[in-house]
C-alpha positions in Angstrom: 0.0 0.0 0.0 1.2 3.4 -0.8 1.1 6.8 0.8 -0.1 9.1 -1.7 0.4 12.1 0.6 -0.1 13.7 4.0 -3.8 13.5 4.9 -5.9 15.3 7.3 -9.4 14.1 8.6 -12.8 17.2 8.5 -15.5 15.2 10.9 -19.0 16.6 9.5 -21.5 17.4 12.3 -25.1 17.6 12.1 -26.1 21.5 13.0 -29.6 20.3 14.5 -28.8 17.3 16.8 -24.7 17.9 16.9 -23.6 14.3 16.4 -21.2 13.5 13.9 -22.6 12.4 10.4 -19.0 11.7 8.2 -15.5 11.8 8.6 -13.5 12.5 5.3 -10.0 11.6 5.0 -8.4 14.6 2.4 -5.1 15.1 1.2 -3.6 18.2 2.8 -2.0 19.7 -0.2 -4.7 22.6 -0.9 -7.4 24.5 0.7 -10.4 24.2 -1.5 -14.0 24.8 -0.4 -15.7 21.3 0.4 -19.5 21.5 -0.7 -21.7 18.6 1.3 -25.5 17.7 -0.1 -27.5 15.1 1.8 -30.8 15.0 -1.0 -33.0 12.4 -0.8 -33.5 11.6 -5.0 -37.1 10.2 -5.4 -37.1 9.3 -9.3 -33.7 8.0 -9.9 
């Protein structure tokens, strides 16, 4: 197994309750703006 990089970990919480819904493991090489989206799709 290789290490492509240094990683960091962002854990995602839920505003309303405040439990944790995801943790993402990210390389650490740039700051970019992380967009999250939890739809429900009803006609797939």
């Amino acid at each position: 197994m290789t290490n492509p990089g240094d990683e960091k970990l962002i854990r995602v919480y839920d505003k309303k309750s405040g439990k944790i819904r995801a943790d993402l493991i990210v390389l650490q090489q740039k700051d970019e703006l992380l967009a999250l989206s939890d739809k429900l799709v009803e006609d797939l």
